[in-house]
C-alpha positions in Angstrom: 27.1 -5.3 22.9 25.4 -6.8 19.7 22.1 -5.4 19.1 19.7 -8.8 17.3 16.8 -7.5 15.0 14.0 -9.9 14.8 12.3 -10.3 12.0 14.3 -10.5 9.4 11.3 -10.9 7.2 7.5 -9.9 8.0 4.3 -9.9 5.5 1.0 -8.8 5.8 -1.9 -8.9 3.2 -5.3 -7.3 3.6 -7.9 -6.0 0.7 -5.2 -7.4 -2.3 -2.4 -5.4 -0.7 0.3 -7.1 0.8 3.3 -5.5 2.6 6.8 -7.1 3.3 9.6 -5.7 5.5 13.0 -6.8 4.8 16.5 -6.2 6.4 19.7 -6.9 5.1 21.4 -8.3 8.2 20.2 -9.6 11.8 23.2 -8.9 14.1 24.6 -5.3 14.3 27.0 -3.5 16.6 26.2 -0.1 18.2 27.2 2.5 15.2 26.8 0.0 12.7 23.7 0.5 10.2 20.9 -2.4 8.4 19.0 -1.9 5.6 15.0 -1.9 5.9 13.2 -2.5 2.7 9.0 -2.2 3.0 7.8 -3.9 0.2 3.9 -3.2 -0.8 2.7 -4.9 -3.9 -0.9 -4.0 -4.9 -0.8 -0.4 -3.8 1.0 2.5 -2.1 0.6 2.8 1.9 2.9 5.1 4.5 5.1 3.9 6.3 5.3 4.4 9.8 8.5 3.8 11.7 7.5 5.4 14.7 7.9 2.5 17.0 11.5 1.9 15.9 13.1 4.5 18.7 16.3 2.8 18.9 17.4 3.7 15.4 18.1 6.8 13.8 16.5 6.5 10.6 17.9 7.9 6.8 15.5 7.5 3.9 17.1 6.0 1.3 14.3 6.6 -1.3 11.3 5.0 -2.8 11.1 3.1 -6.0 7.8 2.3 -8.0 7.5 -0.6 -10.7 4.3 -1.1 -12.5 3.4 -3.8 -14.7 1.3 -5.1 -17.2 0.8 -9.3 -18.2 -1.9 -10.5 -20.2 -4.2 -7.5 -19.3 -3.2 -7.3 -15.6 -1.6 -4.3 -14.0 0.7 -4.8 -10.9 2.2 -2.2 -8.7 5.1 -2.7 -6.5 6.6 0.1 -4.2 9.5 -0.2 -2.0 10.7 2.0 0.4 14.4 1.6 1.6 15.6 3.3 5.2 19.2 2.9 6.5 18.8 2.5 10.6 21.5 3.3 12.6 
């Protein structure tokens, strides 16, 4: 049975934040894993995976860039999950 995950991109911007979730592939067999990126540019936010029941979810870490053009200061964080 293959299992179809829909999007495989989403965005949402609110208040100069804007959040993007990501996943590495759209068809997946049972046992198989994807990879979930959450993408928030403009500031940190938690992410809530509650409603994704079907998966058992691993962490795989959060990264943080910050940067600085002509006087500007931007901050991306991504968190990356493995779902199974």
């Amino acid at each position: 049975m293959n299992g179809v995950l829909a999007p495989v991109g989403w965005a949402a911007e609110a208040s100069g934040v804007s959040v993007s979730a990501l996943v590495d592939r759209r068809h997946i067999q049972p046992g198989e894993s994807v990879r979930l990126r959450v993408v928030v540019n403009g500031g940190d936010g938690v992410v809530d995976l509650a409603p994704l029941t079907d998966f058992d979810i691993h962490s795989q870490g959060t990264a943080t860039q910050i940067s600085m053009i002509n006087m500007k200061t931007t901050r991306q964080v991504t968190h990356t999950y493995q779902l199974i």
